[in-house]
N, C-alpha and C positions, 0 to 999 in steps of 0.2 A: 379329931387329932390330925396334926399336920402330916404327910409326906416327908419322911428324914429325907430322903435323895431330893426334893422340889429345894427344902431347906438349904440343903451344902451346896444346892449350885447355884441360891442369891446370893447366901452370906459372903463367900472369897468375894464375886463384885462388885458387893456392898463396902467390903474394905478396903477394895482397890482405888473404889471411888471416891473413898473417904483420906486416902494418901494426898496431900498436897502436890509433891512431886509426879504420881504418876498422873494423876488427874490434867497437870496442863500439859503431858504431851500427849494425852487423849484428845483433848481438845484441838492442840494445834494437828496432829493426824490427820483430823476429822475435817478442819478449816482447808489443809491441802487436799484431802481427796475432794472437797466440793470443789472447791475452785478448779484443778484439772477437769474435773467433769463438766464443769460449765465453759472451757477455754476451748475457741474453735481450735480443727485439726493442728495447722498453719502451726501452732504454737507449740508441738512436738519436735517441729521441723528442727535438724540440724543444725543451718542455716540459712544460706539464701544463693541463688544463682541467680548474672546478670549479666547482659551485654556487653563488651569495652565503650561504647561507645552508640551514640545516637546515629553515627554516619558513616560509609565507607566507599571506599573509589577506588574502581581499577582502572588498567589498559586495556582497551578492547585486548589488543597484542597480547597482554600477561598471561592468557587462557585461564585464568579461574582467578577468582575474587577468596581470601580467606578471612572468615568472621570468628572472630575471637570472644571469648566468652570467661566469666571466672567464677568464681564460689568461697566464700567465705568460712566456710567451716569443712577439711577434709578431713574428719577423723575416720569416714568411713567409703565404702565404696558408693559410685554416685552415676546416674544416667541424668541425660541432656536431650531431649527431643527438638529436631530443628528442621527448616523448613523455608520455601523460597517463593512470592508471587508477585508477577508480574504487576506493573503499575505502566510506564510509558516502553518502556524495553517488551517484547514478544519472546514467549519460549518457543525454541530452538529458533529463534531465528536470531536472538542477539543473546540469547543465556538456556542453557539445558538445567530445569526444572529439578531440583532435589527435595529430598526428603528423607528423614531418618533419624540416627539414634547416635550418641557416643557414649561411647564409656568410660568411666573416669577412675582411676585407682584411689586404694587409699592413699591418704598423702597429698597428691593431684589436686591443684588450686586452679589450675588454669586449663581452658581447651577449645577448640578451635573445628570449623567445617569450611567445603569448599564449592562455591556455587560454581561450574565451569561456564566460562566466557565464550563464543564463537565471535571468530576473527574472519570476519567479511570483508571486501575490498571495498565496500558503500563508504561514501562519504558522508554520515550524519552528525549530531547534534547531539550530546548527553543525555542516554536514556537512564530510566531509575525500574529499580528492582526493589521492592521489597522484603525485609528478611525477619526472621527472631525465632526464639525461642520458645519452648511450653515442656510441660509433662516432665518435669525435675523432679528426681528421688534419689534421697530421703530429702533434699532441700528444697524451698518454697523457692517459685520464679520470682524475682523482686526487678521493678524497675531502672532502667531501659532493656526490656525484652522485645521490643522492636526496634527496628533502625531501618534505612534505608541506603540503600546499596546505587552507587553515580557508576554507570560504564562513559568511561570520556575517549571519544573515538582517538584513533591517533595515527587518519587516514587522513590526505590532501590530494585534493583535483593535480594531477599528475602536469607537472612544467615542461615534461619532454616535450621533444616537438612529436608533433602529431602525425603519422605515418596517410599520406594520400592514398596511397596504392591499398592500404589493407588495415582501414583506421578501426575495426573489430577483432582486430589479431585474430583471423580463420588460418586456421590448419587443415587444405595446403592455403595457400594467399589466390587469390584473386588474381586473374590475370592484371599484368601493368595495362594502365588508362584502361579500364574498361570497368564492371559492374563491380562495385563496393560491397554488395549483398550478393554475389556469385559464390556458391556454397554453403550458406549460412542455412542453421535448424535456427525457425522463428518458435519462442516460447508458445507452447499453449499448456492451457492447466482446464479441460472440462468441466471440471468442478465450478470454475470460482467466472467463468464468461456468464454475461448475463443471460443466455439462451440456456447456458449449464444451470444457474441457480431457477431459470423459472422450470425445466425440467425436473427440480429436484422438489419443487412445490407443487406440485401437479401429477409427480409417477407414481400414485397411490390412487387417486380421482381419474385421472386422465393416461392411463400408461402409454397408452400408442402416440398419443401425440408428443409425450416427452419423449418417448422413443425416436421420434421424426426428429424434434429437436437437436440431436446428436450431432445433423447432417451442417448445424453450424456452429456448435458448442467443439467440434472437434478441431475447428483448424483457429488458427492461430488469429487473437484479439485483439483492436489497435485499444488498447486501455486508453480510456479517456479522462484528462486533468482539465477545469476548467473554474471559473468564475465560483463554484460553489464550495472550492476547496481554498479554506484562507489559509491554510498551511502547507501549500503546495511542494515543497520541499521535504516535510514531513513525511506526508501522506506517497510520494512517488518513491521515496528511499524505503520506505515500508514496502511497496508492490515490489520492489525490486529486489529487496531482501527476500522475498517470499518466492521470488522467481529463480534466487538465485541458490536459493536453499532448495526448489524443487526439482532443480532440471542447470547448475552452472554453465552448459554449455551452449545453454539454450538464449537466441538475441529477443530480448521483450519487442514490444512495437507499442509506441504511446503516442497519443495525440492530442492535442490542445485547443481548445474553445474558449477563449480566457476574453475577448473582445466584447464590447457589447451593441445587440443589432438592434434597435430600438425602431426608429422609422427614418426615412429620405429623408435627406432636405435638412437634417439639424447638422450644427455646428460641428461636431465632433465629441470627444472625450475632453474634457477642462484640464488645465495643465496639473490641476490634484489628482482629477484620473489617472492622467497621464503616467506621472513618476508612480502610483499604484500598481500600474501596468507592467510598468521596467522593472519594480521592485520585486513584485511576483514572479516576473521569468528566471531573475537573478538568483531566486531563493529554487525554484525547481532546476535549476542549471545545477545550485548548491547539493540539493538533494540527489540528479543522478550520478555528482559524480566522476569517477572513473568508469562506470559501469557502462557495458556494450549497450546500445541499443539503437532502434531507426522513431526519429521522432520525423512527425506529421504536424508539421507548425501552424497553428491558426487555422483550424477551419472557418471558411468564409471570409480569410480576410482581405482578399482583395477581388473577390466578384462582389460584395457590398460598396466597394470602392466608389463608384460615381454615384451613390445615395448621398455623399457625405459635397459640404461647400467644400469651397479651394481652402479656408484655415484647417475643416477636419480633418482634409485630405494628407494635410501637410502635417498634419499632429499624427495620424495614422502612420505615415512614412518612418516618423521619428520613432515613435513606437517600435515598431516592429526593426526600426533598424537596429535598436539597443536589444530587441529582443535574442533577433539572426545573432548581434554580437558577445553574448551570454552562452547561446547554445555552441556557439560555432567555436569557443573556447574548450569546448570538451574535446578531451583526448579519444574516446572511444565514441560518440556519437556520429552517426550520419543521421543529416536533417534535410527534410525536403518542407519548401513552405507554400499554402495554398495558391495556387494557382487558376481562380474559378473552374470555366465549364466551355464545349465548345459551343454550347444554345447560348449561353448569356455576352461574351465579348471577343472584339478581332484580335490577335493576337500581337498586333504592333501594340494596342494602349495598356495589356495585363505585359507586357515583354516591358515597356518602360518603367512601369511601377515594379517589374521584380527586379530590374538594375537599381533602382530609387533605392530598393527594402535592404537589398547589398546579398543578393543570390548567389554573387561571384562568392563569397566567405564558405558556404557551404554544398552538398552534393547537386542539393537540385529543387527541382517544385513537383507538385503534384495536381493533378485536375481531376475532375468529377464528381468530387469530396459528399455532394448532396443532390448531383442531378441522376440521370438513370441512363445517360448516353453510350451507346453501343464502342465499344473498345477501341477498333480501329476508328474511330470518328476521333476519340478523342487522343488516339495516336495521332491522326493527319493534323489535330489543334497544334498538340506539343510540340511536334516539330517544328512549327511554325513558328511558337516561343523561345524556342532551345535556338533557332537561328538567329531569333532578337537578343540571346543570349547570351550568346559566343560560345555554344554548343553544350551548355548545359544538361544534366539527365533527369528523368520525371520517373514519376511513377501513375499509377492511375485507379484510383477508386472502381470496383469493379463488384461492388456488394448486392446491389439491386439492381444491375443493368441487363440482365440477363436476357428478359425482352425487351430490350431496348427505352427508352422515352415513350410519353404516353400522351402524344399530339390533339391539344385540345382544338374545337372547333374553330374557338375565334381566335386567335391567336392576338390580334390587336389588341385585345382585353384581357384574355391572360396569358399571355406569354408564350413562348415555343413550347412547353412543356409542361403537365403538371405534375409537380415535384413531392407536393401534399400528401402522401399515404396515397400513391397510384395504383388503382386496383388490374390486377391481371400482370402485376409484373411477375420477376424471376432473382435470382442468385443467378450472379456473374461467375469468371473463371475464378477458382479458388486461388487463394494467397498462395503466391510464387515468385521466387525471381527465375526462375526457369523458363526463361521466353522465348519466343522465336527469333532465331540470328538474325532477320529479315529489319529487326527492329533494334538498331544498337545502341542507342540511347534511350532504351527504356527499362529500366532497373529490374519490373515487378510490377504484377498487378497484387494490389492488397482491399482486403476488406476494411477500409477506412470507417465507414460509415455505420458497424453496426448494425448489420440487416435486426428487422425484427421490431428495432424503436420506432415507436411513434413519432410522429410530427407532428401531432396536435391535432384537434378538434377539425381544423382549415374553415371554420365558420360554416361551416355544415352538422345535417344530425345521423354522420354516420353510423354514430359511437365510439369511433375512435379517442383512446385513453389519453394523456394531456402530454406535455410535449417530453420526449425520451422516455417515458415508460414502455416496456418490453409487448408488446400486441401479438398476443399465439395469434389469431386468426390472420394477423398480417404475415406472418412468420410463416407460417404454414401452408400459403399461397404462394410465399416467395422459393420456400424449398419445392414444392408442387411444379410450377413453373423455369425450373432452375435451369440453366444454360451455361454449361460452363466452359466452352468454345469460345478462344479471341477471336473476335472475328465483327 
């Protein structure tokens, strides 16, 4: 015998099922629950949220960039996560980094965030920021959820005339006719000096000796631009920014190796060199700017000078004259340009080439750029020059001079000097313009040279690392030996 209860509870189903009418909206019921069950999430979505637009542009000037955004369906309330990275532009140095959330009402079709801008006095190039969207609810992100954001500078190298007496606006000013750098805090940043980062690579392995390192990570860096940077203009509006975001009050110190020394005796630079040459200085002119700083022009390039035939010489001149005429356009620059060494030339034939290069346009020259000669020796050259000059001011490389030149035996064969990674030298007087009155045309002794760098190999098996790589064992002899007395 059947179960009467199993029975009454087939039979109503059985005649439900057996109803034409209710039967096909069983069926259709049944067709939409599968189908939602099989539909990815996406397709509960509300609607959709998207960009305005693939692209966006500010004013450096406007302080904040706003990215607009909309949504296609507000019946309901809605959130917007957004968010900002870096591509050619640098956080906080041209744009302060966001990140976050908005909230959108019901109703609310439209909504908007705000990347903020930083308004520097650099003269650059159109940086780009990356920007968009994510994490939409209840609506799905839909296409253009990223865009990219153009900061267009709306800075110009300044057309005033250029103040002589105090071309770094110091507060108070420089005495009239006298030191340009009288008063000035030179930039330094510990961290970012090459003696700083190889300390920072080594104060785990080696702590005492990054510790010594200090003794030249601390004072103030001639930042060097040269041949290896094709974006010269770029890449020094970048340090300068980063200089000028860490310390504005502080004068950078930069220096340039941009020539090229190849051996005696050849032709020179081809006239395709050549304009490469002018074009580069013209782009790093572009780059600093209105911005303060003491540039160090051409290392080496005019105790190389008599390597070069009378065409080189004469392409060299040109060179460098368009170069002097690039820099010596900046409103806030003082430039001083290589001036060799007192071992290497008399100072009637380096005085003729610096009236040639056009030294009158700017402050001065500088000597001892790469040799190791004792201070006052290369005080008694400059005056010598500064007389060929019509009284021009110098400064003088004072990085490894500290025990003086390192007087090889034959001097016929190699030179007064040897200038190769000299062992038993010192650290010179530290970077200063603070000099003795005694000397009134001499600006400042600076560490041009980058104690520390190699010179290369010099055809020996000392060990020494390949040419400008940082040498702790060289470094660490030089602080050891350090002498920091003009004298």
């Amino acid at each position: 015998m059947r179960d009467p209860d199993a029975l009454g509870a087939v039979e109503p189903m059985s005649r439900i099922a057996q109803h034409p009418v209710l039967s096909c909206l069983i069926a259709a019921a049944a067709a939409l629950v599968a189908a939602l069950l099989a539909a990815p999430p996406a397709a509960f979505a509300a609607g959709t949220v998207s960009l305005t637009s693939t692209s966006f542009t500010v004013k450096e000037g406007d302080g904040g960039a706003v990215i607009t955004f909309v949504r296609s369906e507000a019946a309901r309330r809605g959130q917007v996560r957004f968010g900002a990275w870096h591509r050619s532009a640098q956080q906080f140095q041209d744009y302060k980094p966001v990140k976050g959330r908005v909230d959108l009402a019901r109703g609310q079709t439209e909504g908007s965030f705000t990347v903020p801008i930083v308004d520097d006095p650099l003269v650059e190039g159109p940086e780009t920021i990356a920007v968009g969207i994510f994490g939409t609810y209840p609506e799905r992100v839909a296409e253009p959820d990223r865009a990219i954001l153009t900061i267009e500078d709306d800075d110009a190298i300044s057309t005033e005339p250029r103040d002589p007496v105090n071309p770094l606006a110091l507060d108070p000013p420089p005495p009239p006719g006298g030191n340009p750098l009288h008063g000035a805090r030179f930039y330094v940043n510990p961290g970012q000096t090459i003696a700083g980062a190889y300390a920072r690579k080594i104060s785990g392995s080696q702590p005492q000796a990054a510790g010594m390192l200090a003794t030249i990570a601390d004072q103030p860096e001639a930042k060097r631009f040269g041949s290896w940077n094709d974006r010269p203009g770029y890449v020094v509006a970048k340090y300068l920014a980063q200089a000028f975001h860490d310390d504005a009050g502080a004068i950078p110190l930069l220096a340039t190796y941009r020539l090229r020394h190849i051996r005696c005796h050849r032709v020179g630079d081809s006239r395709r060199e050549a304009e490469s040459y002018k074009r580069w200085y013209q782009n790093l002119a572009q780059g600093i700017g209105n911005q303060r700083v003491v540039v160090f022009y051409e290392i080496d390039a005019l105790i190389t000078a008599p390597c070069l035939s009378g065409k080189g010489l004469q392409t060299r001149i040109e060179e460098m004259r368009s170069a002097i005429d690039s820099l010596a356009r900046l409103p806030h620059a003082v430039v001083y340009v290589d001036a060799g060494a007192s071992d290497a030339h008399n100072p009637r034939f380096i005085g003729s080439l610096l009236r040639k290069v056009g030294v009158h346009k700017i402050q001065g020259f500088f000597t001892n750029s790469t040799h190791h000669n004792r201070t006052t020796k290369e005080i008694r050259y400059a005056n010598g020059l500064s007389r060929a000059t019509g009284g021009k001011h110098y400064v003088v490389n004072t990085a490894v001079n500290g025990k003086g030149a390192l007087r090889p035996r034959h001097r016929v064969r190699f030179g007064n000097s040897i200038r190769c990674n000299p062992r038993g030298r010192g650290l010179g007087p530290r970077p200063t313009w603070d000099v003795p009155p005694q000397y009134p045309r001499l600006d400042g002794v600076f560490w041009i040279g980058n104690p520390g760098r190699s010179a290369g190999n010099c055809g020996t098996s000392t060990g020494a690392p390949p040419t400008g790589t940082f040498w702790l064992d060289y470094a660490l002899e030089l602080i050891k030996n350090a002498d920091y007395r003009i004298r």
